[in-house]
Biotite code that builds the C-alpha atoms (Angstrom):
import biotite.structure as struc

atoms = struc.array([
    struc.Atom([-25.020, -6.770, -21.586], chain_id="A", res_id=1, res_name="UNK", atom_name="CA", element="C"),
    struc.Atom([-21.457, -5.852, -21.274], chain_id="A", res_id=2, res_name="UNK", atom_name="CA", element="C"),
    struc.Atom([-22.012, -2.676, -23.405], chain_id="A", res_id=3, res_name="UNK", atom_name="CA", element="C"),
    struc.Atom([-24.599, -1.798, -21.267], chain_id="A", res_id=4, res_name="UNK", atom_name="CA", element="C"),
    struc.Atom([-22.204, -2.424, -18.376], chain_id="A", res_id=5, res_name="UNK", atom_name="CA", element="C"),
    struc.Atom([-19.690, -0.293, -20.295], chain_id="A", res_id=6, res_name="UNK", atom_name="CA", element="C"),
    struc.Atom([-21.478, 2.585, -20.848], chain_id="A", res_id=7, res_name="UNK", atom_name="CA", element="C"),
    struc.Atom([-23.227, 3.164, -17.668], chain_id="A", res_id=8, res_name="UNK", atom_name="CA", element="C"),
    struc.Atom([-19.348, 2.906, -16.535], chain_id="A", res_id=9, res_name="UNK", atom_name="CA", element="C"),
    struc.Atom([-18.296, 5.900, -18.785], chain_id="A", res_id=10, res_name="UNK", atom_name="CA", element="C"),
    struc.Atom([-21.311, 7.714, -17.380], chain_id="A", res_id=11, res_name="UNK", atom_name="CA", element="C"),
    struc.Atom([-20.912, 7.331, -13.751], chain_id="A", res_id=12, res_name="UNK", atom_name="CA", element="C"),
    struc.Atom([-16.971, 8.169, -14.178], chain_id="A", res_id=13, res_name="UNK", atom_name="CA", element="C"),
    struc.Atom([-18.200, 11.791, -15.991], chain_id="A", res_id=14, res_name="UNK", atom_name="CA", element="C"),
    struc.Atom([-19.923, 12.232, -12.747], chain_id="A", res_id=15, res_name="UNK", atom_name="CA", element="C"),
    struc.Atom([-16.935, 11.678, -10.437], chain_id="A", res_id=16, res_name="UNK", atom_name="CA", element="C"),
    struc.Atom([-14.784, 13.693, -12.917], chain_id="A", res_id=17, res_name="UNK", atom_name="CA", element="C"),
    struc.Atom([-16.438, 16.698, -11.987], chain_id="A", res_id=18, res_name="UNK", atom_name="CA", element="C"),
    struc.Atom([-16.039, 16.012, -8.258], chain_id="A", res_id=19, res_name="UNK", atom_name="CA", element="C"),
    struc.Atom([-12.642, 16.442, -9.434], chain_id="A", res_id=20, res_name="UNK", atom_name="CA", element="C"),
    struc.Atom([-12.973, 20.554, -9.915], chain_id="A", res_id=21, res_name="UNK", atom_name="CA", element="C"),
    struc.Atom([-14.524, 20.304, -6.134], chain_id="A", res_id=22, res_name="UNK", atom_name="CA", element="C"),
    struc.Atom([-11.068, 19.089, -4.846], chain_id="A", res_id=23, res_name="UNK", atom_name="CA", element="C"),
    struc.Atom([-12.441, 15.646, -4.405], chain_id="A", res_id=24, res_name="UNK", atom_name="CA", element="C"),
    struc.Atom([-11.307, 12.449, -5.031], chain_id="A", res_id=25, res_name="UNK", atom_name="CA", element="C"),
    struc.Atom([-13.005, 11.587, -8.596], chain_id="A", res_id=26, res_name="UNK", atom_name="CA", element="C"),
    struc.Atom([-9.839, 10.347, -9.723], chain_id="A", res_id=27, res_name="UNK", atom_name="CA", element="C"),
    struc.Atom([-9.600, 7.567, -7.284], chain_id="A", res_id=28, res_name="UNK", atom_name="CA", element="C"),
    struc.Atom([-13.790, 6.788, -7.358], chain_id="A", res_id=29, res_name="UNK", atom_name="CA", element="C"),
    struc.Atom([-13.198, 6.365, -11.647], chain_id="A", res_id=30, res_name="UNK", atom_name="CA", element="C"),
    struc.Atom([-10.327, 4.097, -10.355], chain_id="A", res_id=31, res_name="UNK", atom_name="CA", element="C"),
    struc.Atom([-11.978, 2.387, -8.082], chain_id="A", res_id=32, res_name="UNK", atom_name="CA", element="C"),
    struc.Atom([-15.166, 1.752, -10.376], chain_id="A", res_id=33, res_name="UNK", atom_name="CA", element="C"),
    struc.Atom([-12.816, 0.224, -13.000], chain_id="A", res_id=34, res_name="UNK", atom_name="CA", element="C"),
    struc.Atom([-11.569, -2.440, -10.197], chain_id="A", res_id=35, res_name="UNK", atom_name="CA", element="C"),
    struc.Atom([-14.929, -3.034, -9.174], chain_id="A", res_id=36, res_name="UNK", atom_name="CA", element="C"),
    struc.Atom([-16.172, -3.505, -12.882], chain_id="A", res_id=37, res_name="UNK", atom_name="CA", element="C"),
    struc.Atom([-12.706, -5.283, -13.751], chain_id="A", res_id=38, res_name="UNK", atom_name="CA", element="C"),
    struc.Atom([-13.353, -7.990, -10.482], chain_id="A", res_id=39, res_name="UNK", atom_name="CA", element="C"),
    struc.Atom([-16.917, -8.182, -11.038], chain_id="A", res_id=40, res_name="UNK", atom_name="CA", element="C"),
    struc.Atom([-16.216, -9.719, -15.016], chain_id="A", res_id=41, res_name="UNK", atom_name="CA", element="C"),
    struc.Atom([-13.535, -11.222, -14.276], chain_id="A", res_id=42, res_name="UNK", atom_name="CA", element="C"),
    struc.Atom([-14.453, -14.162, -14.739], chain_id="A", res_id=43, res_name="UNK", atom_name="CA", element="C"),
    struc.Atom([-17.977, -13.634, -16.802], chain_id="A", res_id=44, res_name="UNK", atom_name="CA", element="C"),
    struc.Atom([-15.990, -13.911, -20.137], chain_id="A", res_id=45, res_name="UNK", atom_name="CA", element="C"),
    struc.Atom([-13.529, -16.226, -20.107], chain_id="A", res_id=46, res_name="UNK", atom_name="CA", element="C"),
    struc.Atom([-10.063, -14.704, -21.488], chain_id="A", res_id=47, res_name="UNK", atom_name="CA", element="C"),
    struc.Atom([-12.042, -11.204, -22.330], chain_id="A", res_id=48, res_name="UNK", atom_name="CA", element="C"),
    struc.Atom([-12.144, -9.628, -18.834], chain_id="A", res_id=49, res_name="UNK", atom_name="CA", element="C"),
    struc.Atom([-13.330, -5.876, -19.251], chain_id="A", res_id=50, res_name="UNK", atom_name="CA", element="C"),
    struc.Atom([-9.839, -3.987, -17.852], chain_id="A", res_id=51, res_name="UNK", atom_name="CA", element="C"),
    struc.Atom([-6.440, -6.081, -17.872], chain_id="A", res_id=52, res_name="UNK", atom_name="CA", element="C"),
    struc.Atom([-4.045, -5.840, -15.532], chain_id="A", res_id=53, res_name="UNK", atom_name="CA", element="C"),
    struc.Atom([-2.052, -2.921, -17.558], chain_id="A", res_id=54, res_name="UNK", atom_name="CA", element="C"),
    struc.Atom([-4.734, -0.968, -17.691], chain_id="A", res_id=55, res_name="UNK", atom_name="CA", element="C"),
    struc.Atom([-5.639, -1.050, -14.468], chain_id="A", res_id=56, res_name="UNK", atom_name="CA", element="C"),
    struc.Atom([-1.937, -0.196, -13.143], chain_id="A", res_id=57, res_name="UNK", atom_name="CA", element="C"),
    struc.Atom([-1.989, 2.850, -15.674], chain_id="A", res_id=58, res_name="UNK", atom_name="CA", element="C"),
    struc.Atom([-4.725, 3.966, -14.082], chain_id="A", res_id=59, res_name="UNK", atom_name="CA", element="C"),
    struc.Atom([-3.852, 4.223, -10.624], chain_id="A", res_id=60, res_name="UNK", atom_name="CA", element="C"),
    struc.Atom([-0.582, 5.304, -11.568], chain_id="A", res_id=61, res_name="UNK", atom_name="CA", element="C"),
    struc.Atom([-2.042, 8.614, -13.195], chain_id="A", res_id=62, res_name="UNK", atom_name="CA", element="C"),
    struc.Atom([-4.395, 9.040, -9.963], chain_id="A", res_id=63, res_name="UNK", atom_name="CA", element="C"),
    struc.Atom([-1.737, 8.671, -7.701], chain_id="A", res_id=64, res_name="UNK", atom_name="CA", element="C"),
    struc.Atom([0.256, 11.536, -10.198], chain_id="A", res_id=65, res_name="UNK", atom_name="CA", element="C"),
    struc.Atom([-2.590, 13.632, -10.206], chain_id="A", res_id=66, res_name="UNK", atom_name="CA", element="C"),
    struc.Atom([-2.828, 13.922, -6.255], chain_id="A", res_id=67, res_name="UNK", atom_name="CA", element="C"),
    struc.Atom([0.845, 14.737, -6.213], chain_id="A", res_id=68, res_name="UNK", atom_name="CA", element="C"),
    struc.Atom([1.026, 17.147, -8.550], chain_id="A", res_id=69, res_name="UNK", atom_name="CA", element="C"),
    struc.Atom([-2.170, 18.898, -7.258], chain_id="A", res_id=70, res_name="UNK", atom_name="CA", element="C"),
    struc.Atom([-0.525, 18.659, -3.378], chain_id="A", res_id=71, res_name="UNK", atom_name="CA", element="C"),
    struc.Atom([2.607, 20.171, -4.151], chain_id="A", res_id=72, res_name="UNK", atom_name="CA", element="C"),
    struc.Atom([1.828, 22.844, -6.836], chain_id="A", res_id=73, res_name="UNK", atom_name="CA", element="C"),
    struc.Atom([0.535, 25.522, -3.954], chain_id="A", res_id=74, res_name="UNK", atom_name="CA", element="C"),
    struc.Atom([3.364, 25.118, -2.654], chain_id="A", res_id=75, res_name="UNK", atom_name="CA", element="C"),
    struc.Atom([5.448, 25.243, -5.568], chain_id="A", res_id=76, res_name="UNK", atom_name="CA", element="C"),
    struc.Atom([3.882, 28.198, -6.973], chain_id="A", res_id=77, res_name="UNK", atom_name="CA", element="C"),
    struc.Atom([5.082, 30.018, -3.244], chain_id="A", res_id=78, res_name="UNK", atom_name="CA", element="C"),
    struc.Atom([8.468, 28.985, -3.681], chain_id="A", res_id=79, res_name="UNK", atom_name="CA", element="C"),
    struc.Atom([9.071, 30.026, -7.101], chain_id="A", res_id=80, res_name="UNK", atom_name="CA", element="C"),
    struc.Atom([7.490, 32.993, -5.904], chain_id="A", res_id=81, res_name="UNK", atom_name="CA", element="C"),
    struc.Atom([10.280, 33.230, -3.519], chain_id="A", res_id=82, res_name="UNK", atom_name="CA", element="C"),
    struc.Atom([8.545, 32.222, -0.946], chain_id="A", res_id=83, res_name="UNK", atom_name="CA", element="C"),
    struc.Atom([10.383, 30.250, 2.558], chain_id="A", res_id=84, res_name="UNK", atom_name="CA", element="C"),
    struc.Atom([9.069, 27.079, 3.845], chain_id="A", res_id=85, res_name="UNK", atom_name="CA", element="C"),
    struc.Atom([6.678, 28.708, 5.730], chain_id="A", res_id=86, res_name="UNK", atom_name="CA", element="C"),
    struc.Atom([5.149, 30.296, 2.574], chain_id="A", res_id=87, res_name="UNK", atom_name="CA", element="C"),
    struc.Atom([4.798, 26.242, 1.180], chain_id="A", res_id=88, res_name="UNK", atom_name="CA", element="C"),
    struc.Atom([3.086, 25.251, 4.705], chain_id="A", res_id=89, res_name="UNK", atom_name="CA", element="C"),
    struc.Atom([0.948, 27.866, 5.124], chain_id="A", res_id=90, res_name="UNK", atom_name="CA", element="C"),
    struc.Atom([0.102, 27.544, 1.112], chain_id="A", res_id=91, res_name="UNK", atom_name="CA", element="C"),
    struc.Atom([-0.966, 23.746, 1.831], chain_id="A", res_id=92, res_name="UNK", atom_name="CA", element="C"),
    struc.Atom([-3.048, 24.318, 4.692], chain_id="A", res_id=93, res_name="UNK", atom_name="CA", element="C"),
    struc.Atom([-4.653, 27.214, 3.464], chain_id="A", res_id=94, res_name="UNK", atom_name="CA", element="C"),
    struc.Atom([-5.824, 25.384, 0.516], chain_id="A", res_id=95, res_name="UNK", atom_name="CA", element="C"),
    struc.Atom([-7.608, 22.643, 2.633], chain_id="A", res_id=96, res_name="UNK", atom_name="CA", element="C"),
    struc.Atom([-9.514, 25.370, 4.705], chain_id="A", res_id=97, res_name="UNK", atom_name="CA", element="C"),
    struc.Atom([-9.923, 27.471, 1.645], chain_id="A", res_id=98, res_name="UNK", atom_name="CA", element="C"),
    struc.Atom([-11.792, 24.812, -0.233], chain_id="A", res_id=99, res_name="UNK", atom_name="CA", element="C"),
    struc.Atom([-14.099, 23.745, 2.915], chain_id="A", res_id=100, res_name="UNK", atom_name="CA", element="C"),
    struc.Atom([-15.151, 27.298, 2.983], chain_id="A", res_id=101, res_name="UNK", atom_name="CA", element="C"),
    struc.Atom([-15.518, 28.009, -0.436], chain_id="A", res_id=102, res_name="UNK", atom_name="CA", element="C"),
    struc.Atom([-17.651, 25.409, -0.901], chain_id="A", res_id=103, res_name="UNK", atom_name="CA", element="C"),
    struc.Atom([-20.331, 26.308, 1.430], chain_id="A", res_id=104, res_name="UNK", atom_name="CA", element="C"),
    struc.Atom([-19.276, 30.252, 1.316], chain_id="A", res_id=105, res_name="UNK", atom_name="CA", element="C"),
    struc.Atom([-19.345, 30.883, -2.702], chain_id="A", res_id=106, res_name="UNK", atom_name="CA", element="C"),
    struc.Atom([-22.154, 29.232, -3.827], chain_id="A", res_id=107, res_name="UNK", atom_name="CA", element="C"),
    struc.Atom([-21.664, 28.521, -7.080], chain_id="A", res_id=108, res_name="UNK", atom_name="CA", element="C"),
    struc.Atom([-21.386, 24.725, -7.934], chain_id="A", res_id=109, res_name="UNK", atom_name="CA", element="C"),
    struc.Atom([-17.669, 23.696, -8.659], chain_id="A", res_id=110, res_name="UNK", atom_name="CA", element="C"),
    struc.Atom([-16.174, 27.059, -8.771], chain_id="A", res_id=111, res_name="UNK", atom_name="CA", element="C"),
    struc.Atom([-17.146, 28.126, -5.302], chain_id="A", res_id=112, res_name="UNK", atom_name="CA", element="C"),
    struc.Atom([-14.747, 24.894, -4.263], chain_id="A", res_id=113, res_name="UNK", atom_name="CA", element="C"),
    struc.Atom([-12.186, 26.083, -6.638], chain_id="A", res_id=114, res_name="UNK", atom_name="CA", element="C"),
    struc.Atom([-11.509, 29.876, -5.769], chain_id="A", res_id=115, res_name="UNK", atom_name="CA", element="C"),
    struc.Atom([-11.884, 28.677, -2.332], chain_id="A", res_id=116, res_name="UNK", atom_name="CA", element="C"),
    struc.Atom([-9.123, 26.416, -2.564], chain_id="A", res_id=117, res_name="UNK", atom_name="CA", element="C"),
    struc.Atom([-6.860, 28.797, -4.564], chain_id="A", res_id=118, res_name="UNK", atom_name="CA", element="C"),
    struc.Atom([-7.673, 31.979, -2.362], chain_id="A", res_id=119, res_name="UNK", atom_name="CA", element="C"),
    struc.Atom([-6.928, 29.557, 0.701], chain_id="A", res_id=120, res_name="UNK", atom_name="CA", element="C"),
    struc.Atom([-3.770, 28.910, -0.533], chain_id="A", res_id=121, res_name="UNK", atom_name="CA", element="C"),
    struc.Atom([-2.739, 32.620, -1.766], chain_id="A", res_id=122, res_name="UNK", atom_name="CA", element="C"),
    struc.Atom([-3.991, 33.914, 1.951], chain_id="A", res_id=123, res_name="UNK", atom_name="CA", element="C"),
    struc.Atom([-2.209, 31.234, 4.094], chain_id="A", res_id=124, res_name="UNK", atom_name="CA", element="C"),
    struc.Atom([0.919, 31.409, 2.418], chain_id="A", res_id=125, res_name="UNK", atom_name="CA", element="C"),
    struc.Atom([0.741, 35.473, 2.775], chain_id="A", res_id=126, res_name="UNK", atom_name="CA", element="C"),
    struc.Atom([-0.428, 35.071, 5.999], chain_id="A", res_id=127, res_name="UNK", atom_name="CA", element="C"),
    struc.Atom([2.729, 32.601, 7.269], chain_id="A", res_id=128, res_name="UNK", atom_name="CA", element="C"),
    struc.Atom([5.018, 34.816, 5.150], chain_id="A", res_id=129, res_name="UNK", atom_name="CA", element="C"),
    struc.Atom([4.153, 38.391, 6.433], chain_id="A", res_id=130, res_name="UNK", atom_name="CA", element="C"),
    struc.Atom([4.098, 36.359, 10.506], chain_id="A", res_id=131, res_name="UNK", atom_name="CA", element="C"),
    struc.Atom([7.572, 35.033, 9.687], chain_id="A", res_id=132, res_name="UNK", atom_name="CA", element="C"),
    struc.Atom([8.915, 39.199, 8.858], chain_id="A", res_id=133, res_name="UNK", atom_name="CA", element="C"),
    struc.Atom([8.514, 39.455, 5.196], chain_id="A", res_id=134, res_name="UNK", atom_name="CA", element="C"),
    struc.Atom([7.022, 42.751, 3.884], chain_id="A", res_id=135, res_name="UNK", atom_name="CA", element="C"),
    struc.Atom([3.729, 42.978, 2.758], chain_id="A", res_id=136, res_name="UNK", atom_name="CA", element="C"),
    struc.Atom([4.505, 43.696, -0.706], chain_id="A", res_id=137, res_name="UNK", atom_name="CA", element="C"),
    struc.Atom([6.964, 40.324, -0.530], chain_id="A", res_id=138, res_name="UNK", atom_name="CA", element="C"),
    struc.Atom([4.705, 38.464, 1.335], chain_id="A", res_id=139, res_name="UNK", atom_name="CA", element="C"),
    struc.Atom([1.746, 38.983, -1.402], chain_id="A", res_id=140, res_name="UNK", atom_name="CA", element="C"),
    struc.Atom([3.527, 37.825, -4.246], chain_id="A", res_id=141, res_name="UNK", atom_name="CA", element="C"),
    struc.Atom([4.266, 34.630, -2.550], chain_id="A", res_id=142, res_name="UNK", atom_name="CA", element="C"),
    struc.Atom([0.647, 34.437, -1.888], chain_id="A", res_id=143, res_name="UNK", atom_name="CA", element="C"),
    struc.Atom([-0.381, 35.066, -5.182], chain_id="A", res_id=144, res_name="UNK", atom_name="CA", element="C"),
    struc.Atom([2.334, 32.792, -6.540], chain_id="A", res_id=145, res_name="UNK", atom_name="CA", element="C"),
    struc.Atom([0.840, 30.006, -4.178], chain_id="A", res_id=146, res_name="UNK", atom_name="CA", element="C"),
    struc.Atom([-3.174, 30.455, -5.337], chain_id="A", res_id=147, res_name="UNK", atom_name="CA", element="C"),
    struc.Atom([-1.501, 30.055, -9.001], chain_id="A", res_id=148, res_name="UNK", atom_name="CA", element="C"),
    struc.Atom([0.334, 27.376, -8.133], chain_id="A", res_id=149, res_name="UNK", atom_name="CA", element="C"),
    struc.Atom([-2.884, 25.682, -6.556], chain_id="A", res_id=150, res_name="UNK", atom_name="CA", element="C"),
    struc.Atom([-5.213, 26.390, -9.714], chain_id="A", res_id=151, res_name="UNK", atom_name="CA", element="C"),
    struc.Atom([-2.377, 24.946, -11.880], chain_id="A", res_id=152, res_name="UNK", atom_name="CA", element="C"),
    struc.Atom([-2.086, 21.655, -9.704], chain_id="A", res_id=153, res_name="UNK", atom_name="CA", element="C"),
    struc.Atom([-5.993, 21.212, -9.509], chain_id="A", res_id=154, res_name="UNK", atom_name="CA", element="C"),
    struc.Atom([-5.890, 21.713, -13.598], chain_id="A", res_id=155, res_name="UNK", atom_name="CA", element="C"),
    struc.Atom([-2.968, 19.452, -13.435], chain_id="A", res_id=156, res_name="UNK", atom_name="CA", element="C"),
    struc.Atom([-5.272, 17.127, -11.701], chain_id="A", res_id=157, res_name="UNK", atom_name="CA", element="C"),
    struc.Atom([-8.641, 17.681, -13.885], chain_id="A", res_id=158, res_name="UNK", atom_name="CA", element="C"),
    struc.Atom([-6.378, 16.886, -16.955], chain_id="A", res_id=159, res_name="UNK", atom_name="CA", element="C"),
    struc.Atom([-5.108, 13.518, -15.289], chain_id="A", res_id=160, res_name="UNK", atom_name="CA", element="C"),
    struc.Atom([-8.844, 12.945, -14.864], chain_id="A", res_id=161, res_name="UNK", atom_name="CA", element="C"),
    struc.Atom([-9.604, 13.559, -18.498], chain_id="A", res_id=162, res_name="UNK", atom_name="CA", element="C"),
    struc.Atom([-6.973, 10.648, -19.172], chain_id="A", res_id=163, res_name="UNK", atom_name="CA", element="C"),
    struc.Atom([-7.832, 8.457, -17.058], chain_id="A", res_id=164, res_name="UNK", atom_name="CA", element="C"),
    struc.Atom([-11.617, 8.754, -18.159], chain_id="A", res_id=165, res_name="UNK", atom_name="CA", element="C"),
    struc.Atom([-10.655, 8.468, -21.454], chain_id="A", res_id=166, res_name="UNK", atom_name="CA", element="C"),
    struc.Atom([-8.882, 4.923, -21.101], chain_id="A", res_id=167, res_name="UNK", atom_name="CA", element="C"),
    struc.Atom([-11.351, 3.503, -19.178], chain_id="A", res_id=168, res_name="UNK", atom_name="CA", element="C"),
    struc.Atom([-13.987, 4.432, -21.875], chain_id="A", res_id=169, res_name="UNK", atom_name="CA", element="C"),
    struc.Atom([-11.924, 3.055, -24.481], chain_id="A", res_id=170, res_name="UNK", atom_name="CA", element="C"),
    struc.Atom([-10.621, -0.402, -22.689], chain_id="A", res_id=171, res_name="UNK", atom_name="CA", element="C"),
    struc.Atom([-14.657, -0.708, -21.907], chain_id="A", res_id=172, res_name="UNK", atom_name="CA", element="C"),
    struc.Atom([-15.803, -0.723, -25.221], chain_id="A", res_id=173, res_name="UNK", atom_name="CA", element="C"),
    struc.Atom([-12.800, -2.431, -26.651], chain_id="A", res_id=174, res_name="UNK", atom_name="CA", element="C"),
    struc.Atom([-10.979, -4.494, -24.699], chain_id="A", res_id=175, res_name="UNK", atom_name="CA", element="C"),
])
């Protein structure tokens, strides 16, 4: 029974891994599966529970990296560009409309989401750039640096994903 328990565990977390290339929040629905599976054997094999308690920190430790580092990076990627503060705002909130648009705009599964996001990034930080005075030739290259930036972080993010799938499939099959 538990390796029945396991595995349809390591399946449903492959599904919300690839809600993480639609800039949603696998990460944290593979964490919170592990809890629930972790709580709900607890106490079914006495001193064997499914996840321990290191585990389960690692876990949500690597979520909680993954959403940083995929918040940030549009607006990283406008900065290094050389890029003002404006650039890194308008890269952040761009990327939130971008990928609610591309998703229903591009339809193609998972990469409608993606180019959406990026584009919305690139085309609010270009957009807050050129409003604040910067050329347009300036105020592009922050823009592209920004999209960049954004497809970086969200590969940043799928990679976390990867790891964090790839404990919890382990510490289910041998705990």
């Amino acid at each position: 029974m538990i390796y029945l328990c396991a595995a349809l565990l390591v399946v449903l977390n492959a599904v919300w891994l690839l809600l993480v290339a639609l800039g949603l929040p696998g990460n944290w629905l593979m964490v919170l599966s592990a809890l629930l599976v972790a709580w709900w054997r607890w106490d079914a094999a006495p001193g064997q529970p499914m996840f321990g308690t290191p585990v389960l920190i690692v876990i949500c430790g690597l979520a909680l990296a993954g959403e940083v580092a995929e918040f940030i990076a549009g607006a990283v990627g406008s900065k290094t560009a050389g890029g003002s503060r404006r650039g890194a705002v308008g890269a952040l909130g761009g990327a939130v409309v971008g990928g609610i648009v591309g998703t229903f705009v591009i339809p193609i599964p998972v990469l409608g989401s993606l180019l959406g996001t990026c584009g919305g990034a690139a085309i609010g930080a270009w957009g807050l750039e050129l409003a604040g005075g910067v050329s347009v030739r300036r105020s592009l290259q922050v823009g592209v640096g920004a999209g960049v930036g954004r497809l970086v972080g969200t590969l940043a993010k799928l990679g976390v994903g990867i790891a964090i799938w790839t404990i919890v499939a382990v510490a289910a099959f041998w705990p």
